[in-house]
N, C-alpha and C positions, 0 to 999 in steps of 0.2 A: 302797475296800476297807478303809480304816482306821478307818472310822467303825465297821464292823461288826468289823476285829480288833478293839477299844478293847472292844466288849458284851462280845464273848464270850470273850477273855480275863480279865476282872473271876469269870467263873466256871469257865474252863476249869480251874484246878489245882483248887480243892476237887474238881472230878468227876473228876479223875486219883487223889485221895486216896482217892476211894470206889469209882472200877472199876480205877483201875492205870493205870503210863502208860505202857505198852506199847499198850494199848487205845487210847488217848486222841490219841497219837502218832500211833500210824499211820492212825487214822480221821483226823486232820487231814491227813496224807499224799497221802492216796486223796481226799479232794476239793480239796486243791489242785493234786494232779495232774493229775485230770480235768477240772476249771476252763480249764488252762491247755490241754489239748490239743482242748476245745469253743473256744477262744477263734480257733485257730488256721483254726478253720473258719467263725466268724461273719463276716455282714457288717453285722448290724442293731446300729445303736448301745444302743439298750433292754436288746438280750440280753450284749451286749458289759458293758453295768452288771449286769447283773444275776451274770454268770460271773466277771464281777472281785470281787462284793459276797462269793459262794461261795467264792472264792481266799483273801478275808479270813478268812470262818467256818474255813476250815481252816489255814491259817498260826497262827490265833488259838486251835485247837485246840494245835496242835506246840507252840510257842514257851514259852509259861509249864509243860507239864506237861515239857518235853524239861528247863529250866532244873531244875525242881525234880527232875526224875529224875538230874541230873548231883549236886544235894545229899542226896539220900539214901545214908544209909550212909558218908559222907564227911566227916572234920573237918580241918582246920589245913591243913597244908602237900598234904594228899592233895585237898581240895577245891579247894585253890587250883592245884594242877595241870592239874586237868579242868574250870576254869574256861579255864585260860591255854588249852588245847588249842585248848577249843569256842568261845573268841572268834579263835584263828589260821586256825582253818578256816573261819569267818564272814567273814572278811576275802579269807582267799582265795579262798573262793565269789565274793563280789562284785569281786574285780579280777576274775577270769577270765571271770565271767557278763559281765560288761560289756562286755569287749572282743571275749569270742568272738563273743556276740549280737547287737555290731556289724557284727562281719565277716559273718558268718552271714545278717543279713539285706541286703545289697546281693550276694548269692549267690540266696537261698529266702526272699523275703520273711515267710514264714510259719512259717520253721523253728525262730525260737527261741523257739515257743510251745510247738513238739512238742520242742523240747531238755527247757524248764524239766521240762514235763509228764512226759519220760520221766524226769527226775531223780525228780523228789518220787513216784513211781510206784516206781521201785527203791529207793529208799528205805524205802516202805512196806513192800516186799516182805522187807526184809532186816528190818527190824522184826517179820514174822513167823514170822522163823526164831525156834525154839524154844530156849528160854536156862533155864538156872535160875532156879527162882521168887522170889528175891535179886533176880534181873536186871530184874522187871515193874515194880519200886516201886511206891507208892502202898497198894494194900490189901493188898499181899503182903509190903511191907517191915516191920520190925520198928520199933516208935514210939521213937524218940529222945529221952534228957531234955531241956527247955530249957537252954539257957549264956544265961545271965547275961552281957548285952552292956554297959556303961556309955556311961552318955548319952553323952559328950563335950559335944562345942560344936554341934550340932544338925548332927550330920554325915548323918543318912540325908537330912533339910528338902536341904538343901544338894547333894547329890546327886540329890534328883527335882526339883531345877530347875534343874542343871546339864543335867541327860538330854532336857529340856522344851526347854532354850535351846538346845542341840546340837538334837534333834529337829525343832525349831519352823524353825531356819537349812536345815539338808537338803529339808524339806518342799516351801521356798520356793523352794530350788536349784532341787528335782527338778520342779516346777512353771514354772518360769521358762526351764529352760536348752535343754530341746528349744526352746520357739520362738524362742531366740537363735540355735540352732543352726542353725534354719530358715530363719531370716529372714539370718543369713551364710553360707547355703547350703553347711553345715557336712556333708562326706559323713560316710554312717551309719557306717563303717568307725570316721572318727576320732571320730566323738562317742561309740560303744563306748569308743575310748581313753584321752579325756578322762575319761569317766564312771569309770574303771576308775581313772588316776593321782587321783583323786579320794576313791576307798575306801584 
């Protein structure tokens, strides 16, 4: 699924800038929600790629237009509020998804597929509630001037391969540790909790 967020994030904000990202947002919503609750029903490995590949497309929708709808309308100390928010609640998604979806699956094997599903599903929904047109960003927000950022010492270089080298180790984590988990006959409970003291 990363291969296909990685495509379609490359274009997802310019088309937040051109329909809005309210639009943009919750169409990534609505098919990663539904990804995830078709998953919960597959058994066929092919469609199983193919519903995860769809998960990507729409996470790959959210994620960059959500970002940039957090920076419209926002400078200094007020962006960096609703920075600090959206990255405490990103954290706390992921502790809690981890451990609940642990436990959750040695209950309903297949239930933290209809958890995810119904989250990114409500989510969507609450994204339809009707807001001021200030609230859509992208083609309904008001264009901003440039600020004049100074070079430093190649601090953005420096940060996209800090992100790469963080990124690149989790990738590897997240790839390696279920079958350690498996092969020390790790119950699903704990390796939710693991995975969780981890975020």
């Amino acid at each position: 699924w990363l291969a296909v967020y990685t495509v379609v994030a490359l274009c997802s904000g310019r088309w937040s800038d051109r329909v809005g990202r309210r639009r943009v947002v919750t169409t990534g919503c609505i098919v990663a929600g539904v990804s995830c609750f078709l998953c919960g029903f597959t058994e066929s490995t092919p469609w199983l790629m193919v519903l995860t590949a769809a998960f990507g497309l729409g996470i790959g929708c959210f994620w960059p237009s959500m970002i940039a709808w957090l920076g419209d309308d926002a400078k200094d100390r007020h962006l960096m509020t609703r920075l600090t928010k959206f990255n405490l609640a990103w954290n706390v998604g992921l502790l809690t998804g981890f451990a609940l979806t642990g436990w959750l699956y040695t209950k309903w094997p297949d239930s933290p597929f209809f958890v995810a599903g119904m989250m990114m599903l409500l989510l969507a929904i609450l994204m339809l509630t009707p807001g001021r047109p200030a609230q859509d960003g992208g083609a309904h927000s008001p264009r901003m001037e440039p600020v004049h950022v100074p070079k430093g010492r190649g601090f953005r270089q420096t940060a996209w391969m800090a992100n790469f080298a963080l990124m690149f180790g989790l990738g590897g984590l997240n790839a390696l540790f279920p079958q350690l988990a498996a092969a020390l006959e790790i119950e699903a409970v704990n390796h939710g909790m693991l995975l969780a003291m981890r975020s």
